[in-house]
C-alpha positions as CSV (number, residue, x, y, z in Angstrom):
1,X,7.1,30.7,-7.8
2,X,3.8,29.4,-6.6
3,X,1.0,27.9,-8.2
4,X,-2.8,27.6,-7.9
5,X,-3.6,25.8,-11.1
6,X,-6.7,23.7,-10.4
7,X,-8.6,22.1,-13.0
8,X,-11.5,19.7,-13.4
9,X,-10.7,17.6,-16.6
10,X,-7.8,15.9,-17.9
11,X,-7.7,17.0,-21.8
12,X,-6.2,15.4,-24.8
13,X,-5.9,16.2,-27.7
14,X,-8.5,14.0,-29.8
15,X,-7.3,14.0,-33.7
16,X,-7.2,10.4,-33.9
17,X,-8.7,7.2,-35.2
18,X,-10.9,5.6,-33.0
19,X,-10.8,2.5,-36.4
20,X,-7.5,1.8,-36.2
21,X,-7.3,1.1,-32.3
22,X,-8.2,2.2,-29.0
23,X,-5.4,3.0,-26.8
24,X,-2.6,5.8,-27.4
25,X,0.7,5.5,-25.8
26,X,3.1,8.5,-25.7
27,X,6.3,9.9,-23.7
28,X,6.8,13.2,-22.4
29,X,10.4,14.2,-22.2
30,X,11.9,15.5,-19.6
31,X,13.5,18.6,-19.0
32,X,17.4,17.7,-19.6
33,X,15.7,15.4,-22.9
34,X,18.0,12.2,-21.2
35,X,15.0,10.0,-19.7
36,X,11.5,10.3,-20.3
37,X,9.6,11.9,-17.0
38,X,6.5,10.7,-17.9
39,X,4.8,8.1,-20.1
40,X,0.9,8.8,-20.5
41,X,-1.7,6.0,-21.6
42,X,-5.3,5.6,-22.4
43,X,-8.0,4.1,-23.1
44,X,-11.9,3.9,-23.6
45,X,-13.0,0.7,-23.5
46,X,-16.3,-0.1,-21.9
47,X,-15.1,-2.5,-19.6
48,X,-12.4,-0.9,-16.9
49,X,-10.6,-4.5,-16.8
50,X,-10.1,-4.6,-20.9
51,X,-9.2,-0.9,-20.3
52,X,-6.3,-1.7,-17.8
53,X,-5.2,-5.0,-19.8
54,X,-4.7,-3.2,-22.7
55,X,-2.6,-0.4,-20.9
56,X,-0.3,-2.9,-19.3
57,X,0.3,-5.0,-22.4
58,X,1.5,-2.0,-24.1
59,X,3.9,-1.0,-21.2
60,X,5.3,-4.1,-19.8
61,X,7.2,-2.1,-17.3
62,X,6.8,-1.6,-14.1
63,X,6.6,2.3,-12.4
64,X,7.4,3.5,-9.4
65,X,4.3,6.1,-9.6
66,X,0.8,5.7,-10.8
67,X,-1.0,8.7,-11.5
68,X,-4.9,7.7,-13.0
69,X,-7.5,9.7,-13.8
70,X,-11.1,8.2,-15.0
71,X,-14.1,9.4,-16.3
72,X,-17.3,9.4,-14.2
73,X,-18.6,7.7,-17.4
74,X,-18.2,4.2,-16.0
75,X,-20.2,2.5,-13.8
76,X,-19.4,2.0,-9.8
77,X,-18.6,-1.8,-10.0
78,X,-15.5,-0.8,-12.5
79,X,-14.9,2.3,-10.4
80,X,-14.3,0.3,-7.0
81,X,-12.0,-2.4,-8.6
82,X,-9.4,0.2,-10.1
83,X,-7.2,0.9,-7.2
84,X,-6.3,-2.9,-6.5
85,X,-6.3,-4.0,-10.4
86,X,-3.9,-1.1,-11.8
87,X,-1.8,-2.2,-8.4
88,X,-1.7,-5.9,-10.0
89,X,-0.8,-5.0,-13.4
90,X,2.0,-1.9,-13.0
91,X,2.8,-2.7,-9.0
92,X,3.8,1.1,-8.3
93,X,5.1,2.1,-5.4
94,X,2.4,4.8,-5.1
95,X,-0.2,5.3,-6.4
96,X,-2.6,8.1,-6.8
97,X,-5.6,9.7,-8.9
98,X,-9.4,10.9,-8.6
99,X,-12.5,10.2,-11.1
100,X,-12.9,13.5,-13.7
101,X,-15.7,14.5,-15.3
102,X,-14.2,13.6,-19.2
103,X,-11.0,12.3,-20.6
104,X,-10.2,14.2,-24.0
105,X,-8.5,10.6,-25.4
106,X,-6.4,10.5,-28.5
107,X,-8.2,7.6,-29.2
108,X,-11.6,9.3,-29.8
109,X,-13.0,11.3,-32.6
110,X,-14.0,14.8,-31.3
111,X,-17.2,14.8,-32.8
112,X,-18.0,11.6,-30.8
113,X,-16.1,11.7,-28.1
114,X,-18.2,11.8,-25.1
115,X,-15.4,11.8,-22.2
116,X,-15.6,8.1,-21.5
117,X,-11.5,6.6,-20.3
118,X,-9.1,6.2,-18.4
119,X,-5.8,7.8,-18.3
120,X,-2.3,7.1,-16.5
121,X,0.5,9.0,-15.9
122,X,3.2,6.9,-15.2
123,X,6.8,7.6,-14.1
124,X,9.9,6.7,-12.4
125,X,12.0,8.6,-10.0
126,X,14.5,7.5,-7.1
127,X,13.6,10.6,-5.4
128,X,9.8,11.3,-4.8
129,X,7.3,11.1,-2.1
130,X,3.6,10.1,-1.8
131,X,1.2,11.4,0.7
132,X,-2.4,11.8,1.9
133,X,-3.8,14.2,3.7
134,X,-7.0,15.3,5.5
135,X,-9.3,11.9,4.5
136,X,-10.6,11.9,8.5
137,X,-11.2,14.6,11.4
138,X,-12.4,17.9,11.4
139,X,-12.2,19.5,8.2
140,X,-13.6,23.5,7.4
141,X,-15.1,24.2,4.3
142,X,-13.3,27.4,3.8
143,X,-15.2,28.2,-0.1
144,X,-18.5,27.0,0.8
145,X,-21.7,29.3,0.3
146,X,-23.7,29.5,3.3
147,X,-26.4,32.4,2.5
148,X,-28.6,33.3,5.2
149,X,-27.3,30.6,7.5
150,X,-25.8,32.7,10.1
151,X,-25.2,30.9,13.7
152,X,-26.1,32.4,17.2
153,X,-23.8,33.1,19.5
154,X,-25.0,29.8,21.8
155,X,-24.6,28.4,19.1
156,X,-20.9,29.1,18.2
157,X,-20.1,28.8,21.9
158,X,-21.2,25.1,22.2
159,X,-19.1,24.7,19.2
160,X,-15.6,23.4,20.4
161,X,-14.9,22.7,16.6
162,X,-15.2,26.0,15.4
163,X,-13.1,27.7,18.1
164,X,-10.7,25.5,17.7
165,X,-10.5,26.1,14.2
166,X,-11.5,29.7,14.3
167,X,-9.0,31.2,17.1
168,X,-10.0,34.6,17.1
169,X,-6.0,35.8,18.8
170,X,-4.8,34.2,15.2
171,X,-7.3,36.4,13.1
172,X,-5.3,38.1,11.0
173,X,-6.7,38.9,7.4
174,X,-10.5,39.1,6.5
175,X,-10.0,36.8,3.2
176,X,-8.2,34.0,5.1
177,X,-8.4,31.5,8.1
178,X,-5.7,31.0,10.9
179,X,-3.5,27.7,9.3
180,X,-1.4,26.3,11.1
181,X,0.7,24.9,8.5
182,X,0.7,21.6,9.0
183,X,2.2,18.9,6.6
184,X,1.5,14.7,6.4
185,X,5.1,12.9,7.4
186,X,6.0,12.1,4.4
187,X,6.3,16.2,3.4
188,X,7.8,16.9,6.9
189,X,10.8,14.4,6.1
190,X,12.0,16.9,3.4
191,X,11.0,19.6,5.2
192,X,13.9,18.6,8.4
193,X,16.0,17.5,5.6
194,X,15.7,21.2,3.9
195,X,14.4,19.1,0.9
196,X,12.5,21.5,-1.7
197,X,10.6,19.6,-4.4
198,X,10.8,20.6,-7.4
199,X,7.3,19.7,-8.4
200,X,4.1,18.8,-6.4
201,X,1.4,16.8,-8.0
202,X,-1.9,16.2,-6.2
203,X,-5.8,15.6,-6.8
204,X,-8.2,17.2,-4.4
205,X,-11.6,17.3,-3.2
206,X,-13.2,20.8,-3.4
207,X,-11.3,21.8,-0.4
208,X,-7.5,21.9,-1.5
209,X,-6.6,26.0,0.0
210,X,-5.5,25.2,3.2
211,X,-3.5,22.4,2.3
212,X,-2.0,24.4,-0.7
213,X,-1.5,27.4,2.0
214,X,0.6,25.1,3.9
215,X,3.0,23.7,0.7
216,X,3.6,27.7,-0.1
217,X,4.6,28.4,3.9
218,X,6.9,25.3,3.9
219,X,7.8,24.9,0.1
220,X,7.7,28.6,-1.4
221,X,10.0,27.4,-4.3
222,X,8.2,24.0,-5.4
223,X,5.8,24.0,-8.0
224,X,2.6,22.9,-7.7
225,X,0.3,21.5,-10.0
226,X,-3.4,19.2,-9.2
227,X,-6.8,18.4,-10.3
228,X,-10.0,18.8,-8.0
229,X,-11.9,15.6,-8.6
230,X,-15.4,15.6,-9.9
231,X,-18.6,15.3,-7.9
232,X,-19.7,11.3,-7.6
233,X,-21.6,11.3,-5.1
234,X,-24.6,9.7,-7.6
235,X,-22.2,7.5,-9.3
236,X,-20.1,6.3,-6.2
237,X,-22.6,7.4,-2.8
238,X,-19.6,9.7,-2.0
239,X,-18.5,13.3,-2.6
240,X,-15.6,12.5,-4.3
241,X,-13.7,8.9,-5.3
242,X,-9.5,9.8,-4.8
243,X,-7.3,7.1,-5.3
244,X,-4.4,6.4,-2.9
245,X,-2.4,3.0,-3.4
246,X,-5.3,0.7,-3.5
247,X,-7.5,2.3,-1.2
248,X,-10.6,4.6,-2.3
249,X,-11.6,7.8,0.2
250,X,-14.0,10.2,-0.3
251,X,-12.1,13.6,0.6
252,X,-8.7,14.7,1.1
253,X,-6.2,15.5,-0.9
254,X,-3.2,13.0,-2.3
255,X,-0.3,13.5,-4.4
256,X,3.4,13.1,-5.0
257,X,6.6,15.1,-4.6
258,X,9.7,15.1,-6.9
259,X,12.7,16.1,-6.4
260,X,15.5,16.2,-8.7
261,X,18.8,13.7,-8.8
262,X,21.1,16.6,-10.0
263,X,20.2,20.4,-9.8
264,X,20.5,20.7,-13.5
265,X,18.4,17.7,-14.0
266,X,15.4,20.2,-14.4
267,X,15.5,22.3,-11.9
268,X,14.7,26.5,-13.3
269,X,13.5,24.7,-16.7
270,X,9.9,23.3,-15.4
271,X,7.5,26.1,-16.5
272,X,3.4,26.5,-16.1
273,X,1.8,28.0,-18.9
274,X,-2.2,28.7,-19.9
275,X,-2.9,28.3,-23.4
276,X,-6.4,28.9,-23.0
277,X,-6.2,32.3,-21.2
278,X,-5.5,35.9,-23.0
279,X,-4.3,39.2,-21.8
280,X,-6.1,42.1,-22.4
281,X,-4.0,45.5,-22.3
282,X,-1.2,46.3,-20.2
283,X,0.0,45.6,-16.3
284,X,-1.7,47.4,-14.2
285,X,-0.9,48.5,-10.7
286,X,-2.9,48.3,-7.4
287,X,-3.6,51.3,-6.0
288,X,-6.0,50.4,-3.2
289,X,-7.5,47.1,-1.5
290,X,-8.5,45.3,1.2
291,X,-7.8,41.3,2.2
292,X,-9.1,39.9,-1.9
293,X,-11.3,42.8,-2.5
294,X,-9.6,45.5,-5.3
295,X,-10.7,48.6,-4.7
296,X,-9.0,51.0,-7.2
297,X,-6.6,50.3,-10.3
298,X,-3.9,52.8,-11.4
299,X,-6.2,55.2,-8.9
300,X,-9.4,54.4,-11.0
301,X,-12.3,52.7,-10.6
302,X,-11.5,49.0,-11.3
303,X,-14.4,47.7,-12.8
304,X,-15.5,50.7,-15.3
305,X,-11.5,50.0,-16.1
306,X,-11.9,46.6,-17.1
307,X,-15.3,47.2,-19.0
308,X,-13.4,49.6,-21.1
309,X,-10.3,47.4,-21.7
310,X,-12.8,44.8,-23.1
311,X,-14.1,46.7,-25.4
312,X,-10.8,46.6,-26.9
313,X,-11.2,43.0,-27.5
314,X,-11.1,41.8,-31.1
315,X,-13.6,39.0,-30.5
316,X,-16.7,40.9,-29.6
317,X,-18.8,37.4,-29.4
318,X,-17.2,36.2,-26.0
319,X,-18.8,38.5,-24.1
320,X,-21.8,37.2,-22.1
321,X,-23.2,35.8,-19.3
322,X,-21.2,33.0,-19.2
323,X,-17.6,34.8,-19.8
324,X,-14.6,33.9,-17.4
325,X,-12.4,37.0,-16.3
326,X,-9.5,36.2,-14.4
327,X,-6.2,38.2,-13.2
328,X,-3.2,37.7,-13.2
329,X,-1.0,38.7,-10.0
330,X,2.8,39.7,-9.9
331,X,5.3,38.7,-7.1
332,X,4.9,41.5,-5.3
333,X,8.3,40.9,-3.6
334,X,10.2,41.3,-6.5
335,X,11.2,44.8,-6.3
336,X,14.1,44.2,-9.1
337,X,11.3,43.0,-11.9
338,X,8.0,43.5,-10.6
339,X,6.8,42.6,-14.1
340,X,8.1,39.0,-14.3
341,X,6.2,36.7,-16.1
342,X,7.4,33.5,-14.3
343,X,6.2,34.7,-11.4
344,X,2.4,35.0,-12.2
345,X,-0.4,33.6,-10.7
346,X,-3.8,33.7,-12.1
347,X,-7.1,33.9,-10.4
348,X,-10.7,33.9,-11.5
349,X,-12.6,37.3,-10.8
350,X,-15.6,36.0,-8.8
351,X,-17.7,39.6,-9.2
352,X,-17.1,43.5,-9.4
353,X,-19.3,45.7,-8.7
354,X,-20.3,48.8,-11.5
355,X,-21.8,51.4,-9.2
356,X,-18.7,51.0,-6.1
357,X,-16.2,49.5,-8.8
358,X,-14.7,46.8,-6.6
359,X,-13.3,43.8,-8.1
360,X,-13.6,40.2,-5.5
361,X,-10.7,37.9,-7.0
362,X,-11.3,34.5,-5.8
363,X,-8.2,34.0,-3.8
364,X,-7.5,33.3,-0.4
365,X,-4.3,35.3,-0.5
366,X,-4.1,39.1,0.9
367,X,-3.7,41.5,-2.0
368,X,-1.3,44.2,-1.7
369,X,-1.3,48.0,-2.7
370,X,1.6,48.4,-5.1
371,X,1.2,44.9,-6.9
372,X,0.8,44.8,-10.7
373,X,-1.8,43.0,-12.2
374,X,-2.9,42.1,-15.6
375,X,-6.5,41.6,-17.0
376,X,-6.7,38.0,-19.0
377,X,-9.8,35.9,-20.6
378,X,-10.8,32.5,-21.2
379,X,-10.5,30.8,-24.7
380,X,-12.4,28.2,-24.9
381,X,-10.9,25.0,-26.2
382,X,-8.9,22.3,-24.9
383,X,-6.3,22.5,-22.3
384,X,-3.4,20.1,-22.5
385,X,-1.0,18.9,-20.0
């Protein structure tokens, strides 16, 4: 099974009194309920140092992983000092994390709750490993829009860069680039040891596809799991602020792998779900398509299909404008349950078309005739993890 679960904020749930104090500490258990696999703490404290000193008075321990997320609510001189102070106070081995547009604290009212916090994620394991990727060197923006901005042939000629990125012998599918799957040392240890992680955790700039490519080519079994960092660049002078151990970089993307002790230690009993998302109607299979372009459902026109199964919906007010569709693919591979929930992967759909009735999903990924698919909408409230 693998996973393209991006998301911006770090929700909590927020039925709490902000009166009786201001940090929340809690355990999640692990999947064999022996140890705890992670212990999450926050705080919203004005002042990032009173933030952090609360934290580690509450947790004396030390962790081998440090996993911190902050809201762009505080100012840059408490943004630049987090890396080195959290490394003073917990001392993890690694250490990683981005700034997030909120925190949803359990400290905070929801009615005044503005986002402002910090959270950590804290853990220990004897086997995991931390890496960073792609903070320096040539770098494609595979998802950016670039309307009207069409180079001229001298132009791509002179541009050593681009051929070397865009090998036109590798060009394989119109929805992706040529990858060529490469991995930071720390992943290619496992990789020659025929180590599969169980889970991947990482934060990302806005460029996380190729990387996450690569960890489904080398790792198809691992899940994976990250947050794309927030915009800073008028809070910090950078795109993005990504912590690694106690350094602060500007792109990239950094995380952690995990790998069970014991294959029963939770192995086959880590599951992603979506609480906020909602099918509507029954699988449906893909009859045509071409690279991430659907071009006919159960042999019909896609789009009129999904306008009708919408108006199926009970709640007729979430229709508008602003309403997120998204679809869910099957493991196409899976010719003994081609239907198996585990194995779905949900993606947003980026337009459709009335009059031709195509459907763009916004995947990278090749779709393929013969795949089910199921139609599923956004709820909006929180999202917890």
């Amino acid at each position: 099974m693998t996973l393209l679960n991006l998301i911006r904020n770090l929700n909590r749930s927020s039925n709490f009194n902000p009166l009786l104090t201001n940090f929340k500490k809690q355990s999640f258990n692990s999947f064999n309920d022996s140890n705890k696999l992670l212990t999450t703490l926050s705080a919203s404290h004005i002042s990032i140092k009173e933030a952090i000193d609360t934290l580690s008075e509450s947790s004396p321990k030390e962790y081998d992983v440090c996993l911190v997320f902050v809201s762009r609510t505080y100012e840059l001189k408490d943004i630049e000092i987090i890396p080195q102070y959290l490394y003073s106070k917990f001392k993890p081995k690694f250490l990683g994390g981005c700034v997030v547009d909120k925190i949803y604290n359990n400290n905070n009212n929801t009615k005044n709750n503005n986002g402002h916090g910090i959270s950590l994620l804290l853990g220990n394991w004897k086997n995991f490993s931390g890496f960073c990727t792609n903070i320096k060197g040539p770098k494609h923006q595979f998802k950016s829009n670039s309307v009207g901005r069409w180079k001229s042939l001298d132009d791509i000629k002179n541009d050593n860069e681009s051929f070397d990125l865009f090998d036109i012998n590798k060009f394989k599918s119109i929805s992706s680039v040529p990858n060529e799957f490469d991995l930071p040392e720390e992943l290619k240890i496992l990789k020659n040891k025929n180590i599969n992680p169980d889970l991947i955790f990482l934060v990302s700039d806005s460029e996380p596809y190729q990387f996450l490519e690569s960890l489904d080519h080398h790792f198809p079994t691992s899940k994976k799991i990250g947050i794309i960092g927030t915009s800073t660049p008028f809070l910090t002078g950078q795109p993005f602020s990504l912590f690694h151990n106690n350094n602060i970089f500007s792109r990239g993307t950094i995380g952690v792998a995990l790998t069970a002790e014991s294959p029963n230690e939770f192995k086959n009993q880590f599951q992603i779900e979506h609480p906020s998302l909602s099918t509507i109607g029954d699988p449906l299979k893909i009859t045509s398509c071409r690279g991430n372009i659907i071009l006919k459902l159960d042999g019909t026109n896609p789009t009129k299909l999904l306008l009708d199964k919408l108006q199926f919906v009970d709640d007729k007010n979430f229709l508008s404008k602003e309403t997120e569709l998204y679809i869910g693919l099957y493991n196409s591979d899976n010719k003994e349950n081609q239907l198996d929930e585990s194995t779905l992967i949900v993606y947003k759909i980026s337009s459709g078309d009335p009059v031709k009735g195509n459907l763009a999903v916004d995947t990278m990924m090749d779709l393929k005739e013969g795949q089910f698919v199921k139609v599923i909408n956004l709820i909006i409230r929180y999202i917890y993890i």
